[in-house]
C-alpha positions as CSV (number, residue, x, y, z in Angstrom):
1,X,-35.4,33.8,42.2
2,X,-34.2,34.2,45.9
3,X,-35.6,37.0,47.9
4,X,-34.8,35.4,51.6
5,X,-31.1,35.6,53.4
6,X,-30.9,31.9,54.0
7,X,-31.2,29.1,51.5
8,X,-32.1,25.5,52.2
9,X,-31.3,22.9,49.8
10,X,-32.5,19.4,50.6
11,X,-33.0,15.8,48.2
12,X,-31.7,12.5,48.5
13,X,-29.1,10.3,46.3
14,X,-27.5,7.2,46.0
15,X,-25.4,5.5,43.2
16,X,-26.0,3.7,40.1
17,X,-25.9,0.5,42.3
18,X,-28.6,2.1,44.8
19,X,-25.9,2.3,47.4
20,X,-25.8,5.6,49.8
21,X,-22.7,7.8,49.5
22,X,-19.8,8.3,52.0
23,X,-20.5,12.8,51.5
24,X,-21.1,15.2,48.8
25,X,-20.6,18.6,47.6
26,X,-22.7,21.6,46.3
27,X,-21.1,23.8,43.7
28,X,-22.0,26.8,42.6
29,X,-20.2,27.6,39.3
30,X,-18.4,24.5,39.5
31,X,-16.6,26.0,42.7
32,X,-17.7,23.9,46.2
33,X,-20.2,25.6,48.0
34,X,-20.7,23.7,51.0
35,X,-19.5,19.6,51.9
36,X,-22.4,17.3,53.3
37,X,-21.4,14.2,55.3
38,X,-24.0,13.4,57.7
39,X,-27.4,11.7,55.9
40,X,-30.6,10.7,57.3
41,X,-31.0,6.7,55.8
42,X,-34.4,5.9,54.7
43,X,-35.7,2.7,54.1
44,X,-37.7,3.3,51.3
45,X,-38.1,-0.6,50.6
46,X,-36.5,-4.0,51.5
47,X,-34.1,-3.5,48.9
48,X,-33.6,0.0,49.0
49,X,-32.0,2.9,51.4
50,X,-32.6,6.2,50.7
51,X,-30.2,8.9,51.8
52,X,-31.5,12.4,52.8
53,X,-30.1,15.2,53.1
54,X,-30.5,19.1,54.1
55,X,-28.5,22.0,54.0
56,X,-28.4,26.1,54.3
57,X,-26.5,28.7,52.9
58,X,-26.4,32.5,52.7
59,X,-27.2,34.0,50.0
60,X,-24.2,36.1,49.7
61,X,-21.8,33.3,49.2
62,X,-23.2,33.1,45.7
63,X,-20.8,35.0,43.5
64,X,-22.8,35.7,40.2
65,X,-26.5,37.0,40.2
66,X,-27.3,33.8,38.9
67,X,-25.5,30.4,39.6
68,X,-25.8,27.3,37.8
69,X,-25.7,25.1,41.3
70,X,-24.6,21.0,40.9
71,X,-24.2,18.3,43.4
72,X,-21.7,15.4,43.1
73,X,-21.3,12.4,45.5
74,X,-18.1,10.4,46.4
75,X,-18.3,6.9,47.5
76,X,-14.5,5.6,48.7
77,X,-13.4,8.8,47.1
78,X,-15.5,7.5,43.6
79,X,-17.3,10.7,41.9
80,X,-20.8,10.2,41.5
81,X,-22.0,13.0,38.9
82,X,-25.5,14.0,39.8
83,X,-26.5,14.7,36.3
84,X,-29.4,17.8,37.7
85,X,-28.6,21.0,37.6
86,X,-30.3,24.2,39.0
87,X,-29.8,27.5,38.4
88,X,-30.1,30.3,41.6
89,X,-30.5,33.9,40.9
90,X,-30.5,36.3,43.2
91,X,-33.6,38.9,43.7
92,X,-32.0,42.7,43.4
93,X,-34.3,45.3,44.4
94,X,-33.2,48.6,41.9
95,X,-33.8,51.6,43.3
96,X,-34.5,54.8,41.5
């Protein structure tokens, strides 16, 4: 449940080959939310890069009092499906 104005939504991801992606998208509902294309790069070991990444929202651009909230990745315009999903409800004070 979110009871703040602002929502910060941060992880990391790469592709079934390890590889970092070009950007991504957040959906909420299966609409896009917002578009991420700058990553912090992380070497997590000699093999590996680790892309981080970090972004806000209101919360009013959530349509529904709860949204079912997905990421997916593009490398050369290539979907990666990020098989997590999270769902975001809203906190609505009722008053009497």
């Amino acid at each position: 449940i979110i009871d703040e104005p602002l929502i910060e939504i941060s992880g990391w991801i790469l592709d079934e080959n390890k590889n970092p992606v070009d950007y991504m998208y957040i959906f909420s509902n299966d609409k896009p939310l917002t578009k991420i294309s700058q990553f912090r790069e992380i070497q997590v070991d000699t093999n590996q890069i680790s892309s981080e990444w970090k972004t806000y929202f209101l919360v009013e651009y959530l349509e529904e009092e709860c949204n079912n909230i997905s990421i997916m990745g593009f490398i050369e315009d290539k979907k990666i499906i990020v098989n997590d999903r999270v769902i975001l409800c809203k906190n609505n004070v009722l008053e009497d």
